[in-house]
C-alpha positions, 0 to 999 in steps of 0.5 A: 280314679287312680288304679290299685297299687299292684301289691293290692291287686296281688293281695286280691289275687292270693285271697280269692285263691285262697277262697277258692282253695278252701271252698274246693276243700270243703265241697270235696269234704262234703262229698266225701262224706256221703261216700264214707256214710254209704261204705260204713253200712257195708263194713257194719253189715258183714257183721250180723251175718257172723253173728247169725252163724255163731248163733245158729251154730250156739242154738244147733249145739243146744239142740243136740244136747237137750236131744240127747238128755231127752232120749233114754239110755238102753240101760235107763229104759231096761231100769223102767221097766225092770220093776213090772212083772211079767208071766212066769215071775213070782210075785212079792213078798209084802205085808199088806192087810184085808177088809178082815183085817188080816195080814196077807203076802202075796208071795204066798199066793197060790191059785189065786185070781186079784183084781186091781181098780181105781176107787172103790165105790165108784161106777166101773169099779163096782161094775166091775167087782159086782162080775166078781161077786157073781161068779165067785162060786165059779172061781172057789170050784176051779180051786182059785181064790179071789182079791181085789186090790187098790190104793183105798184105805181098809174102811172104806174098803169094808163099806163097800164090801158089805154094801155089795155083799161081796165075799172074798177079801179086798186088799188095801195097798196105799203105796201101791207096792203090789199094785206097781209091781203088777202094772208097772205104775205107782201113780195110778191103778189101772183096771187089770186082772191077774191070775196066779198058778199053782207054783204062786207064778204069774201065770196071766196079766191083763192090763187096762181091761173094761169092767164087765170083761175082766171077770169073765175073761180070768174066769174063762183063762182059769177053765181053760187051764184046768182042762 
């Protein structure tokens, strides 16, 4: 058989080394790939760090400002409280009515005891001013007049009043003007008692008292004012 002609043998030679040249590409290729995929999570992974810190520092900064809004200023707080009346305060000029039917203000008030209750005709409430009722001859030989008061309409005010047989007034109040001014709330009548002096001051506040208590603690506050 006769030999390649050498221009055949170069020929071969220069395609294997182009194979060769190519196949290194590609395998180095190949291998380069997996070194860039593993170095991309690195670069990618700096990133939600800055993005934890911004975002704790956004959230940190959203707590203070709700801290702030959520505390009262000293100025806020003094305005809450400005409306309650304390010992020694007169009480208000209002235009309120009776189960009589009769206009009263309290600002008039002089030597006088009022009651404050939730509701009418309600178990603690008639406990309460059945206290009253029975002690009210005690209270008209210190000198002092009588009143409950709550938010309850004047009719069912007088039912109640002629189904306890009760006699000193009871004052319907259904924006609780006085009532608020009194306890320092508008939403609810809490079961108080206060007791007015001489010069229409307050002269005793008892807040949120039981109501078998309440009479005879104004009863005996009054006998010992009087000694």
């Amino acid at each position: 058989m006769a030999e390649p002609r050498r221009s055949s043998r170069v020929a071969s030679r220069g395609n294997a080394a182009s194979n060769g040249t190519a196949a290194s590409t590609i395998a180095s290729t190949k291998a380069a790939a997996p070194a860039a995929a593993a170095a991309a999570p690195k670069a990618k992974a700096k990133r939600p760090a800055a993005s934890a810190d911004a975002d704790d520092k956004t959230s940190a900064a959203a707590d203070e400002t709700a801290s702030k809004k959520s505390k009262p200023t000293p100025a806020a707080a003094a305005s809450a409280s400005s409306g309650v009346l304390t010992v020694g305060s007169p009480l208000p000029s209002l235009s309120l009515i009776t189960t009589s039917d009769a206009k009263v203000d309290p600002s008039t008030f002089r030597k006088t005891v009022i009651f404050t209750y939730p509701r009418a005709n309600t178990s603690g409430c008639t406990t309460q001013a059945k206290a009253y009722r029975d002690a009210y001859d005690k209270y008209t030989d210190a000198g002092y007049a009588v009143y409950g008061l709550s938010n309850d309409g004047v009719t069912p005010l007088k039912n109640w009043k002629d189904k306890l047989g009760i006699k000193f007034e009871l004052i319907s109040d259904p924006k609780r003007d006085l009532v608020g001014a009194l306890t320092g709330s508008k939403d609810k009548t809490r079961r108080s008692h206060f007791v007015i002096d001489e010069d229409g001051k307050l002269a005793l506040s008892k807040l949120s008292v039981k109501p078998p208590e309440s009479s005879s603690d104004a009863l005996a506050f009054i006998q010992k004012s009087n000694k």
